[in-house]
Backbone bond lengths (Angstrom), bond angles and torsions (degrees), N, CA, C in turn:
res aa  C-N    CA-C-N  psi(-1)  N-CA   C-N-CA  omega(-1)  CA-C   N-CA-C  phi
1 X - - - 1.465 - - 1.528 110.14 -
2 X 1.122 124.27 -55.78 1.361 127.79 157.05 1.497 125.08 -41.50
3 X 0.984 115.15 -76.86 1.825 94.23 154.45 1.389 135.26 -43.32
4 X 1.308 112.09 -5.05 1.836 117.10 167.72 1.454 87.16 -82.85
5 X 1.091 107.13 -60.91 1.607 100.80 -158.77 1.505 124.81 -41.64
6 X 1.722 100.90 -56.19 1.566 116.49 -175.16 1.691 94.58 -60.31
7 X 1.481 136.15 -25.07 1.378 108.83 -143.62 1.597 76.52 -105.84
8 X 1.708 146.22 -11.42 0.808 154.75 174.05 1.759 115.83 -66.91
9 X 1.526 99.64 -39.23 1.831 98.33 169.76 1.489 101.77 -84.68
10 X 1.220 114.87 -47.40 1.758 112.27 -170.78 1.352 106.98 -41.90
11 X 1.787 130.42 -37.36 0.929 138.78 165.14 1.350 126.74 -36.42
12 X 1.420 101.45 -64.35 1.562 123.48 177.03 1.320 113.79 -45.81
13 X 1.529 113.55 -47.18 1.148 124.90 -167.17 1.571 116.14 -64.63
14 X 1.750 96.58 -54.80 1.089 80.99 166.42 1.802 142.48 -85.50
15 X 0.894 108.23 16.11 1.534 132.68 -171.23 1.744 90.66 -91.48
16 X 1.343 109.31 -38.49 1.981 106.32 175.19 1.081 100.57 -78.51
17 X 1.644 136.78 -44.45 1.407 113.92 -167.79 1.577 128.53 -66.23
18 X 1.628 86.25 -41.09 1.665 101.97 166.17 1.761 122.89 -52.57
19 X 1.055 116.48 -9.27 1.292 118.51 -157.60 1.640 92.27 -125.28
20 X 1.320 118.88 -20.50 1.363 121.27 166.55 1.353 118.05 -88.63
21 X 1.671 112.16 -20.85 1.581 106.43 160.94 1.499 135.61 -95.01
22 X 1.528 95.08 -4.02 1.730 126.78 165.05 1.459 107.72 -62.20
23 X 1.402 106.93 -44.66 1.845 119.54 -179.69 1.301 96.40 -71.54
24 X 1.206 137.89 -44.47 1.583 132.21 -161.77 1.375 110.07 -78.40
25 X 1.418 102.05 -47.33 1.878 102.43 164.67 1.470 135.76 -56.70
26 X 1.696 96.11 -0.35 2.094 94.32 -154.28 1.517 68.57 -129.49
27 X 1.645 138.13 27.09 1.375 114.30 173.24 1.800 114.21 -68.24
28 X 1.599 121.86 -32.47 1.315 114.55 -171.29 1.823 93.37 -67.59
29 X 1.950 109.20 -50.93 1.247 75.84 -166.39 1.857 132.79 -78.25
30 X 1.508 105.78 7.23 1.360 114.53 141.45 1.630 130.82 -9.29
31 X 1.633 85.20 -80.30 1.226 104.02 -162.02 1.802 117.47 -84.55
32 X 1.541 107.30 -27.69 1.353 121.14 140.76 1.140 126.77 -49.43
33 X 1.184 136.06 -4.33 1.609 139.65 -175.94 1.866 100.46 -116.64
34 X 0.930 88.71 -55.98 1.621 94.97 165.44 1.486 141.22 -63.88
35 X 1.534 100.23 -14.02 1.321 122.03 -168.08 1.199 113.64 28.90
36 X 1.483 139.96 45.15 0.973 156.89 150.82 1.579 133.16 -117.71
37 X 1.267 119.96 123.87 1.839 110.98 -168.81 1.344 94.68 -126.14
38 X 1.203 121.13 122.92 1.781 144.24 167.24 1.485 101.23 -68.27
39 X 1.259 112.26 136.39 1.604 113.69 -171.63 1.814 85.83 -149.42
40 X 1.785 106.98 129.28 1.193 108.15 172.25 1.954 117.60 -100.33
41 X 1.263 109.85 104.46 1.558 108.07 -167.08 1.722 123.07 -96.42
42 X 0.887 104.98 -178.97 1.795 90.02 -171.31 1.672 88.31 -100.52
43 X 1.579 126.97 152.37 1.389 127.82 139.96 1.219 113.36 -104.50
44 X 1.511 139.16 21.16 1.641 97.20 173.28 1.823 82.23 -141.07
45 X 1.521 129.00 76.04 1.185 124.69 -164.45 1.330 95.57 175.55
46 X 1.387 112.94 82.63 1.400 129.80 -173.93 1.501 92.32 -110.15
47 X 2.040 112.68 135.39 1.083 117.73 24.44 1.239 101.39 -98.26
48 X 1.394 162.12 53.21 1.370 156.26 -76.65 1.796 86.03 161.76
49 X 1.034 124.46 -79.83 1.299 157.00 -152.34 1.214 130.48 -170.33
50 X 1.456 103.26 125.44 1.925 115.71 -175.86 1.724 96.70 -154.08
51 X 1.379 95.39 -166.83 1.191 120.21 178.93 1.300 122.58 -148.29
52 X 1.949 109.70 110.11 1.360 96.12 -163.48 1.287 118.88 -82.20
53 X 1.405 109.27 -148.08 1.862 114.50 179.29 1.528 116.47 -31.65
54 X 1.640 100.96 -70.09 1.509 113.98 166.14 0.977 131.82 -65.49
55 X 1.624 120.91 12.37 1.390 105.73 170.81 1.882 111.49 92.99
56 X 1.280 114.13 1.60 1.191 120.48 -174.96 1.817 122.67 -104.97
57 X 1.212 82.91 127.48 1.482 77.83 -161.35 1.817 113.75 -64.24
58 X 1.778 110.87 134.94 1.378 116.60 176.68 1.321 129.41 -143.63
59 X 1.314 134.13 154.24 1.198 112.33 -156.05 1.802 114.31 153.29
60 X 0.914 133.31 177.40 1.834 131.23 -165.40 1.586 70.68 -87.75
61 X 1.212 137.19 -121.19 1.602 155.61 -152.21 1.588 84.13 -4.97
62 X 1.141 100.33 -97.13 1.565 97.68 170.56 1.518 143.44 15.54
63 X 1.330 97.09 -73.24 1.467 120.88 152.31 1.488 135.83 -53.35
64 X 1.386 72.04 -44.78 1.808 83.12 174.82 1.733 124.76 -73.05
65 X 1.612 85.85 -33.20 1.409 105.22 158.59 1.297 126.58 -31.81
66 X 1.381 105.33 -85.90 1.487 127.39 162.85 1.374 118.96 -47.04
67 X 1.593 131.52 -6.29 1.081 125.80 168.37 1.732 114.18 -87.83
68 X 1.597 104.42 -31.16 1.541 106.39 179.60 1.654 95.67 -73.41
69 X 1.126 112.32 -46.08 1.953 104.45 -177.32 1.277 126.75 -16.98
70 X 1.977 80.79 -70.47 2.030 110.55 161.63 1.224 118.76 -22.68
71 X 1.462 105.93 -57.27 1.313 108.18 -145.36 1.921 102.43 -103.49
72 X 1.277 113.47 -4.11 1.409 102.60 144.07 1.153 118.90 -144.00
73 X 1.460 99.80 76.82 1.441 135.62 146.54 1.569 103.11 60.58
74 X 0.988 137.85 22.45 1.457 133.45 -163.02 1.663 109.16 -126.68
75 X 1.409 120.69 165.73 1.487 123.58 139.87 0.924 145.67 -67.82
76 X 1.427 136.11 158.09 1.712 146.20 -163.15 1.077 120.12 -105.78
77 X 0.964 112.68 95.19 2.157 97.22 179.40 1.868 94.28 -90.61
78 X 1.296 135.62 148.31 1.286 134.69 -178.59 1.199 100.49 -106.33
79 X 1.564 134.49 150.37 1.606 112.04 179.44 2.075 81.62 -143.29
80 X 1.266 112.29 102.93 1.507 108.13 172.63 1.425 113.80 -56.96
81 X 1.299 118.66 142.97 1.508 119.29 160.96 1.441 112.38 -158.28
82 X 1.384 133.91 170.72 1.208 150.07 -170.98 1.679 114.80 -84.16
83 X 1.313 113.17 170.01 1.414 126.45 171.05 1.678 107.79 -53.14
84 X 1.490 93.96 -49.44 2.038 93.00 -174.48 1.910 107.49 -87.53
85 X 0.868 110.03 17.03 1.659 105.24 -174.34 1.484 89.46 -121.86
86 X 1.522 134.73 -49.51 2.022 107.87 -141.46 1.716 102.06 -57.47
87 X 1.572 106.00 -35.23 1.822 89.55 -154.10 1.556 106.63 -56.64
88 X 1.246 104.73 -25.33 1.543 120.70 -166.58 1.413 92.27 -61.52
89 X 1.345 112.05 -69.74 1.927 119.98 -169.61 1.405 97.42 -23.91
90 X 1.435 109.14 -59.90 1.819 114.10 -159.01 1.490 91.84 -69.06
91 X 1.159 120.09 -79.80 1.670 111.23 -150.92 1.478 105.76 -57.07
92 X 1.383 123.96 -12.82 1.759 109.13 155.20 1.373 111.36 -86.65
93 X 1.339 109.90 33.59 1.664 98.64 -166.50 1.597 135.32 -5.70
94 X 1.779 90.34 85.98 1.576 125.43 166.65 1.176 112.80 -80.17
95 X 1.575 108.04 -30.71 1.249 124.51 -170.03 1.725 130.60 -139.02
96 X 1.511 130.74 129.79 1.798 105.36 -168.08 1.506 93.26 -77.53
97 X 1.034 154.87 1.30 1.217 150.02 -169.13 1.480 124.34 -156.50
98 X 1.109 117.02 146.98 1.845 119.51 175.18 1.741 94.49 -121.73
99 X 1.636 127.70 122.36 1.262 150.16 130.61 1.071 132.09 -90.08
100 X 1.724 119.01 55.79 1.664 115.72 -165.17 1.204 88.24 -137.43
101 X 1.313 124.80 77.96 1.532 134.57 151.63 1.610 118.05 62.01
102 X 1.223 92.76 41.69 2.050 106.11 -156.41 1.545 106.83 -79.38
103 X 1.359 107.28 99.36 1.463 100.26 156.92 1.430 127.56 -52.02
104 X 1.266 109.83 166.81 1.707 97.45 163.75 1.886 105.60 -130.70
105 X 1.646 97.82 145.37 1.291 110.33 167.93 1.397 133.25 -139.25
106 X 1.341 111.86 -171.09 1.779 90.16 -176.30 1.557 105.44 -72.19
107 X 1.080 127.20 -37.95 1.882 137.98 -168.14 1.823 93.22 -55.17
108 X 1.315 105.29 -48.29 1.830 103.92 -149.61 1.726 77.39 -100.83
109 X 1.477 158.95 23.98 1.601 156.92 96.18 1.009 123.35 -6.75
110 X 1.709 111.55 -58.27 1.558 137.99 -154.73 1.000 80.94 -87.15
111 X 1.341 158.27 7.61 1.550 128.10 -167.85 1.473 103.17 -154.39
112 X 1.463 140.19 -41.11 1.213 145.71 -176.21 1.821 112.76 -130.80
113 X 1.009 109.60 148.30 1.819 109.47 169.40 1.360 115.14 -98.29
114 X 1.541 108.87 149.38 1.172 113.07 172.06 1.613 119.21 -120.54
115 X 1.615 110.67 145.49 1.401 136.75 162.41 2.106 120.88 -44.19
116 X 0.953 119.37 135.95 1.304 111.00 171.30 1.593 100.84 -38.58
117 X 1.802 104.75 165.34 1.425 101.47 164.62 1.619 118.27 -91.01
118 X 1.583 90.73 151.59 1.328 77.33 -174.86 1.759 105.05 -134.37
119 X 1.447 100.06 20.43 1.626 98.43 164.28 1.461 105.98 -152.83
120 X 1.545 141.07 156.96 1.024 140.20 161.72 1.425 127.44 -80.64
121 X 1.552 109.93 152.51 1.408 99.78 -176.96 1.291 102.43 -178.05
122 X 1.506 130.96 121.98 1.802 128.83 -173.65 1.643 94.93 -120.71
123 X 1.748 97.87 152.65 1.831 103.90 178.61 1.151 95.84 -109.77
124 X 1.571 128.08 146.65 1.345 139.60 172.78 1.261 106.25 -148.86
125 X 1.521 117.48 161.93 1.512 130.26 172.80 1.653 107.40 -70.97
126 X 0.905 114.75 143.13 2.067 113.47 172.40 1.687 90.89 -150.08
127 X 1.409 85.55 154.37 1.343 97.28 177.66 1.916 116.55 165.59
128 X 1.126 107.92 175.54 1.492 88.65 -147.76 1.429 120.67 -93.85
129 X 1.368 141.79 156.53 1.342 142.78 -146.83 1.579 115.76 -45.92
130 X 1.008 133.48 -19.27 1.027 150.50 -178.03 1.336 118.08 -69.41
131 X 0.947 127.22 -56.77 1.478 156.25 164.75 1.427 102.47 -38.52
132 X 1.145 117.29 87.07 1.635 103.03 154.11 1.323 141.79 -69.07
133 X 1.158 112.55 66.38 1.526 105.37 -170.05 1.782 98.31 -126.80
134 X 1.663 113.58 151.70 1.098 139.40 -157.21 1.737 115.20 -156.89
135 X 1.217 113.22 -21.06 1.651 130.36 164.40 1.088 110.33 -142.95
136 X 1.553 99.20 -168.15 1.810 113.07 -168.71 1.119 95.59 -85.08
137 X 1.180 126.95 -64.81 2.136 120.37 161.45 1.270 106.68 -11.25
138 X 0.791 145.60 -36.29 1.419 124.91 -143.13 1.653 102.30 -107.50
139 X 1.383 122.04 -2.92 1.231 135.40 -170.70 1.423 100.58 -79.60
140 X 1.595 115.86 -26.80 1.685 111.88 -148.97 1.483 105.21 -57.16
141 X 0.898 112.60 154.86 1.683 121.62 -173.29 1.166 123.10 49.56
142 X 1.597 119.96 24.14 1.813 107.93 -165.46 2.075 71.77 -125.53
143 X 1.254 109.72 159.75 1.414 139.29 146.35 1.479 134.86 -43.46
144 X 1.088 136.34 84.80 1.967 115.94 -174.82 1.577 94.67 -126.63
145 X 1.684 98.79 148.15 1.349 116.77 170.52 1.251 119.10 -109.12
146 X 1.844 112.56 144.46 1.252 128.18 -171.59 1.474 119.58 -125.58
147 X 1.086 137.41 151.96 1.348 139.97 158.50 1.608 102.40 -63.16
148 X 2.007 124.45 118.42 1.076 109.09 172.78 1.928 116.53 -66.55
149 X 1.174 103.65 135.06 1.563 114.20 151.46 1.773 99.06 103.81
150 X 1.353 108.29 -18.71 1.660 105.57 158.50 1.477 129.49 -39.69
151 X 1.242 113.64 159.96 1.096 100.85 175.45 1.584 116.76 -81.39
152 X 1.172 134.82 -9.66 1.521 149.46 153.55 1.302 91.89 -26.84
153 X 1.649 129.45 -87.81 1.005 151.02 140.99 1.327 111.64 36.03
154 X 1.466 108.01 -88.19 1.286 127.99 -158.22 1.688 103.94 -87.59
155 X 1.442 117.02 -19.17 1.160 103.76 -179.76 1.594 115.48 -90.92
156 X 1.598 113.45 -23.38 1.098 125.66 171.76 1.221 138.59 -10.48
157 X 1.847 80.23 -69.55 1.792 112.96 -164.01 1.158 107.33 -71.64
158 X 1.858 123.97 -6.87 1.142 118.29 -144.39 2.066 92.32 -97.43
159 X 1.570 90.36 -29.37 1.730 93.26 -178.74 1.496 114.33 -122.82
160 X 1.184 123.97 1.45 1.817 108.11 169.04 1.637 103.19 -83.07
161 X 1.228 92.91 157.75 1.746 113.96 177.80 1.534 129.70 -72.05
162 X 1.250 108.42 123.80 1.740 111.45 -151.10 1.614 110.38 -39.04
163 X 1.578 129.34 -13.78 0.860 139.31 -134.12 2.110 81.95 -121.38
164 X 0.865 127.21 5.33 1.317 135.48 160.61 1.511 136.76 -84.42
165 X 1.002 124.96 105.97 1.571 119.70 -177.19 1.667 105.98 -81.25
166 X 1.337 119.95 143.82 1.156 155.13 168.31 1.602 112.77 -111.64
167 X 1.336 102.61 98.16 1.381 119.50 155.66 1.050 132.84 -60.42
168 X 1.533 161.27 120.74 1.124 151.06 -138.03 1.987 103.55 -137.42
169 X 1.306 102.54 129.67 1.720 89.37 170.44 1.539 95.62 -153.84
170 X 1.797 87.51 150.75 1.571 92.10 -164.92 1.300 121.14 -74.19
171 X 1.201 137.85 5.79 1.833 138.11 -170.42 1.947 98.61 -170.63
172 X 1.197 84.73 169.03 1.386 92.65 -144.52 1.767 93.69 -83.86
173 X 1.219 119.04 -12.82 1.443 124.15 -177.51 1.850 100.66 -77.55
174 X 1.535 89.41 -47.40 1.859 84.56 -172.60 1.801 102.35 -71.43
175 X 1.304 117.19 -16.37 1.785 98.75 156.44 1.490 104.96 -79.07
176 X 0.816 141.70 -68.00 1.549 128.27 -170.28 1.461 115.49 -38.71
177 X 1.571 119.19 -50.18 1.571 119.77 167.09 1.791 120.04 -47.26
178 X 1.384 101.88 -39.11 1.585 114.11 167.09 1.664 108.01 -41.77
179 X 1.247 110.41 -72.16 1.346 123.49 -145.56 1.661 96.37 -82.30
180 X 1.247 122.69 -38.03 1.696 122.55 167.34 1.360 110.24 -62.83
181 X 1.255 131.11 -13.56 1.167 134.93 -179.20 1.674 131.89 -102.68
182 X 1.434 89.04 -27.72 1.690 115.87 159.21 1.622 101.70 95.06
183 X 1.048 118.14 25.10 1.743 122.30 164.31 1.053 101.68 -61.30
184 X 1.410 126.91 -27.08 1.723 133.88 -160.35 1.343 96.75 -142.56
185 X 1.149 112.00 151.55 1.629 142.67 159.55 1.455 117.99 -112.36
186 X 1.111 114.18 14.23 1.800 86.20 -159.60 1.992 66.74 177.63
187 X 1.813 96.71 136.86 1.873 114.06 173.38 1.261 95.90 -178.61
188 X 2.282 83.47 139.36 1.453 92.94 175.22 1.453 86.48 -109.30
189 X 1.986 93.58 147.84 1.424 93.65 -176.72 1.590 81.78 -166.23
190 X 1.740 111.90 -169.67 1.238 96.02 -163.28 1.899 101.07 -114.22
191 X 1.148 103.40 179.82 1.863 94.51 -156.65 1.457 104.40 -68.88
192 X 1.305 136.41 -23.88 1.409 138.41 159.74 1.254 108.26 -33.39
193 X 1.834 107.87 -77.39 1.645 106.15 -174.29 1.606 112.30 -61.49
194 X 0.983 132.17 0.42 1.302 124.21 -169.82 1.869 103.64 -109.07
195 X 1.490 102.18 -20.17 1.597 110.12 168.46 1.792 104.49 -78.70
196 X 1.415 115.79 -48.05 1.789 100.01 160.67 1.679 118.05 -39.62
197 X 1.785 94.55 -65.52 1.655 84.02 175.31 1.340 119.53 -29.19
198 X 1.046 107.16 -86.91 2.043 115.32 -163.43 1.145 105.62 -53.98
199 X 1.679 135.12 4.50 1.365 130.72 -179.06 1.661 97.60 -100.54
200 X 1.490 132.27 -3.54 1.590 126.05 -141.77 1.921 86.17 -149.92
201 X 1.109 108.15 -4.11 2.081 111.20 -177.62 1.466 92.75 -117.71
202 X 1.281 93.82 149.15 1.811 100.23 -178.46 1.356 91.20 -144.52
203 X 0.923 119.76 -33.98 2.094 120.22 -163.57 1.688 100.08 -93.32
204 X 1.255 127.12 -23.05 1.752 115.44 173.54 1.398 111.03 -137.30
205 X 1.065 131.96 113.41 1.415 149.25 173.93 1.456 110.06 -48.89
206 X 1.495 113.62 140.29 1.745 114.14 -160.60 1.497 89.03 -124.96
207 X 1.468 120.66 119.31 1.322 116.84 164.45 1.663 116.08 -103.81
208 X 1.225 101.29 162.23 1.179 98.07 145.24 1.661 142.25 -82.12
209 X 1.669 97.87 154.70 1.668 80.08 -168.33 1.535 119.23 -143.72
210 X 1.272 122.84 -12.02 1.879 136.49 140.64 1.497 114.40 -151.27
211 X 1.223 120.17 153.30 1.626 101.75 -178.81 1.585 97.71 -98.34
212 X 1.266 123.10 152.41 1.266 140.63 177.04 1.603 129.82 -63.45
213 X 1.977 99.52 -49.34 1.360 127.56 -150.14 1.148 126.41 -174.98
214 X 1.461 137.15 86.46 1.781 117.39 -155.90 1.641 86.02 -100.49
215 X 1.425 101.18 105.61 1.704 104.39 166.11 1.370 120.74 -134.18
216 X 1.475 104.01 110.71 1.924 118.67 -172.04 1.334 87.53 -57.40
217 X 1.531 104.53 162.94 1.446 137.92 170.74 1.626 140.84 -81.52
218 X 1.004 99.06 92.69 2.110 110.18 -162.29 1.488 107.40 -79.64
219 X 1.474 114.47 164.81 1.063 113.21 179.72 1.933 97.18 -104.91
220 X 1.307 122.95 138.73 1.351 125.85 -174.06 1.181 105.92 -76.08
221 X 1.319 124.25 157.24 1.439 125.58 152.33 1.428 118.21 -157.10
222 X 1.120 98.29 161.74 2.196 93.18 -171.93 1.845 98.44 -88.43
223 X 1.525 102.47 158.99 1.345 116.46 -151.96 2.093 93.41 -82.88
224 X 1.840 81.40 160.42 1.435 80.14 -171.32 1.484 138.83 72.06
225 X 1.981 91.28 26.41 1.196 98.12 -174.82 1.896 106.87 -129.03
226 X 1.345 101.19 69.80 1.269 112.10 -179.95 1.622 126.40 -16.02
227 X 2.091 84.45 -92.01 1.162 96.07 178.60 1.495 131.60 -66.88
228 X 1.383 126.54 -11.94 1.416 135.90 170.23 1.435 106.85 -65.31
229 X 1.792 104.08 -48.65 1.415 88.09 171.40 1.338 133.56 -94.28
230 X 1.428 131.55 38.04 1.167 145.07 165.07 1.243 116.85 -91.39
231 X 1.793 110.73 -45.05 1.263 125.66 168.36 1.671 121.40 -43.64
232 X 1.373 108.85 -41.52 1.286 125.97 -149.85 1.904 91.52 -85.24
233 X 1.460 85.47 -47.24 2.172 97.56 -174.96 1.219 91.52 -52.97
234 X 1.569 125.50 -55.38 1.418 115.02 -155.94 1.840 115.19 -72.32
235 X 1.172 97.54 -1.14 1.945 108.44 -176.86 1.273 100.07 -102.58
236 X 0.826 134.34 -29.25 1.421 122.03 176.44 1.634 111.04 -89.00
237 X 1.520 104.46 -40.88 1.230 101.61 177.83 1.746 110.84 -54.02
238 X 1.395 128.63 -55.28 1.317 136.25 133.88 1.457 118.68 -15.02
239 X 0.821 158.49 -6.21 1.885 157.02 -178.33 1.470 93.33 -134.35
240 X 1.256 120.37 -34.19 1.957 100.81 164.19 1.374 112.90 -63.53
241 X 1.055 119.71 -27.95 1.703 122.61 -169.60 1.419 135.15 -90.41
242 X 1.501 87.63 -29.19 1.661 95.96 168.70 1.368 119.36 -117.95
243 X 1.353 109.02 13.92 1.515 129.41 172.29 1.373 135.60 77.66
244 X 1.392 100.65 28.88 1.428 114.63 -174.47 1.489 113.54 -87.22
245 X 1.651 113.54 -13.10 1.126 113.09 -163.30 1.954 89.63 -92.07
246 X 1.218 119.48 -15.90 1.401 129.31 -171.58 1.211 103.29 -80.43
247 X 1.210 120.36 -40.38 1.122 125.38 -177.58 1.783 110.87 -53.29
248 X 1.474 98.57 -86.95 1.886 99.44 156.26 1.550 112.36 -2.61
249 X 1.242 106.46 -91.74 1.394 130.95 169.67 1.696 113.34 -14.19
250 X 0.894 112.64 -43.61 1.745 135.85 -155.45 1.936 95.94 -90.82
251 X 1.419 81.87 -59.29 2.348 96.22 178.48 1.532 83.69 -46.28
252 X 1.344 107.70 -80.44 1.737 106.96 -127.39 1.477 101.79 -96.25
253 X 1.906 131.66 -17.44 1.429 93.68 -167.54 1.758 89.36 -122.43
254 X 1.187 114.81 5.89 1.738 132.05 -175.20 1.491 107.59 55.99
255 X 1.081 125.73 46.29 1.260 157.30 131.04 1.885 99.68 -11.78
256 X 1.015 124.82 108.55 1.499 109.03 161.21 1.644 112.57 -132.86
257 X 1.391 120.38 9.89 1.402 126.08 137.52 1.404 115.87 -61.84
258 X 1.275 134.42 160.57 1.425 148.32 140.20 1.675 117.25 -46.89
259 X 1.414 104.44 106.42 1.433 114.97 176.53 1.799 111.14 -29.66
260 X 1.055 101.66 -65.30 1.971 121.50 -177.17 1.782 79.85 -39.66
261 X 0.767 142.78 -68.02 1.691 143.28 -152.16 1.673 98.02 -49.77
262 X 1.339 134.14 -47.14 0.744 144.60 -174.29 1.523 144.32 -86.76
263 X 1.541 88.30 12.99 1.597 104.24 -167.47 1.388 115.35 -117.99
């Protein structure tokens, strides 16, 4: 009886996994059946993601968004979320896709796949003239602020000196409000948010001061998802070529190299 039983769940089990990797394989034709594609985008991480006058979300991810939609034939639902929420959205699939400024690493590998890149973007320390700093040494005993769950974040901890505090804030505006405000002297963040900074400070000059991490921007996707992500390689690979991806590029980060140059 006991051996019915065990060989009766082992069954089950595998009869769920199979049927959970059946779902992961049929995600394009999912979303082809639905004519609808869930895309998770950033709002407070412009030029990436914002929110304009009306309240509507705009921005490169964004765009880019709406360019994979286009291009298989479907609708957009936008679903905003933060640095510590998108991976989550996808692997509970909230969402068929994450476009919120996604680095890639070995940690976030083990768990989700990624798309060619299809925007540039490096993290470095900045902070203001005063500050002597030039390496990760040079942090020991001084204060720096981060966006929690960024990749700033995560790469951080890996090289400042135990003797360093790490400030933590939940969205990328309440670090920028930090550092205009002087809670902070010194943030790793990525050269976008740090080009808002020095566009929004007038009274202390923001330099740069080592870069962290130069990691372009992928589109996420949950594992075991072939053909979705073939679709996706071949659209971007497509918008490098006929210049749509330059275009993007050109709106939001004034880019006047060729994106592909930069990846």
């Amino acid at each position: 009886m006991s051996r019915s039983i065990l060989f009766l769940v082992i069954l089950i089990m595998f009869s769920l996994g199979a049927a959970s990797s059946s779902d992961a394989a049929d995600a394009l034709d999912h979303i082809l059946k639905t004519k609808v594609l869930r895309v998770a985008v950033p709002e407070d991480f412009p030029p990436f993601g914002t929110a304009s006058i009306d309240l509507q979300p705009i921005g490169y991810d964004i765009d880019m968004a709406r360019l994979i939609a286009h291009e298989l034939g479907v609708d957009i639902e936008l679903l905003p979320v933060t640095s510590a929420n998108r991976i989550s959205y996808l692997m509970t699939r909230k969402v068929d896709l994450v476009l919120s400024s996604l680095g890639k690493n070995p940690q976030r590998e083990k768990v989700i796949d990624f798309s060619q890149a299809y925007a540039p973007f490096f993290s470095a320390v900045f902070g203001i003239d005063e500050q002597k700093v030039s390496r990760a040494t040079d942090l020991a005993g001084k204060t720096i602020g981060v966006t929690r769950g960024a990749i700033e974040d995560l790469e951080l901890v890996k090289i400042v000196p135990p003797t360093t505090t790490i400030k933590r804030f939940e969205d990328n505006n309440t670090t920028i409000s930090a550092f205009l405000s002087g809670q902070i002297t010194l943030v790793a963040t990525g050269n976008v948010v740090a080009e808002i900074i020095m566009e929004r400070q007038s009274d202390k000059k923001m330099d740069f001061k080592f870069m962290i991490v130069n990691s372009p921007i992928y589109v996420g996707l949950n594992k075991n998802e072939g053909r979705l992500l073939e679709r996706v390689n071949g659209i971007i690979e497509h918008a490098k070529k006929d210049g749509s991806l330059d275009a993007i590029a050109r709106k939001w980060m004034k880019l006047k190299q060729p994106v592909s140059s930069l990846l």
